[in-house]
N, C-alpha and C positions, 0 to 999 in steps of 0.2 A: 839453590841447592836441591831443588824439587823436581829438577828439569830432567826427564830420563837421559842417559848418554849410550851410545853405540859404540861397539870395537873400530868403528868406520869415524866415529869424532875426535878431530885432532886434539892432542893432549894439551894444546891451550887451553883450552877448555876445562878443562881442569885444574887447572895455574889461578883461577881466582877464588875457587870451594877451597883449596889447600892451602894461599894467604888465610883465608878468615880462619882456620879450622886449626893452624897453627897459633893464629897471633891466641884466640880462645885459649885453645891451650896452653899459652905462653902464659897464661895470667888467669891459671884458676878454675878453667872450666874443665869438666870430667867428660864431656860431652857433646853434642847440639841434636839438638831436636826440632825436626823439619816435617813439612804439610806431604802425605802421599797423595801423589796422580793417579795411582791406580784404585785406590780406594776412599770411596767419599768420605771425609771425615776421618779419614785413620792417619796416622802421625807413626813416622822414623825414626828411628834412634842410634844415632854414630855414639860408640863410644871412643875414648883417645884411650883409655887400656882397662883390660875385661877384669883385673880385680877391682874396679870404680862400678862395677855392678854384682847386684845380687840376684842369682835365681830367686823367683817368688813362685812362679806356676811354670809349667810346661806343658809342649800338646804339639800334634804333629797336625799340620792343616795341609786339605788338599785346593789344590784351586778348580774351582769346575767354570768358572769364567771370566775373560780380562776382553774388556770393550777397547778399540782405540780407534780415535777418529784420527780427520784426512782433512788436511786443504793444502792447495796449492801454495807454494812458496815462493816460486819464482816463474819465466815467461816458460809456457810450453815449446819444445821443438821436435821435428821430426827427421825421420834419417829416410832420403830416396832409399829403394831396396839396393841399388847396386851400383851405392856411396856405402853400403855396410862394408865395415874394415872387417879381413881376412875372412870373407866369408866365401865358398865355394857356390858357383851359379852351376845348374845342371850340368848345363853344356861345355863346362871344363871337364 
């Protein structure tokens, strides 16, 4: 449930947080609560509906930094310059 997601990740992806998150709810839970990536030691909180929580404090935070790292996932490849699809060469 931790794993960040993009408007670019296909909505299966989502199809197994929504199993768990349902069945929870199906049987009692008001909630779940999950590890953040972006912050060391800070913890999520889904609720299944917003009268199951109480305001206790309030506060408007800014973010003045979000670190994210990089590795490879899969083989690298490269594109010759003109195998580029629909690209104009000068000399057209």
């Amino acid at each position: 449930m931790s794993k960040p997601v993009t408007p670019e990740d296909s909505s299966l992806s989502y199809v197994p947080t929504q199993i768990i998150a349902e069945f929870l709810r199906h049987h009692g839970a008001d909630g779940i609560a999950y590890r953040s990536l972006l912050v060391e030691g800070g913890v999520n909180i889904a609720t299944f509906d917003i009268k199951d929580a109480d305001l206790a404090a309030c506060g408007l935070m800014e973010a003045t930094a979000i670190q994210f790292t990089f590795e490879q996932c899969d083989n690298a490849y490269f594109i010759k310059p003109n195998d580029a699809p629909l690209r104009q060469r000068a000399s057209d």
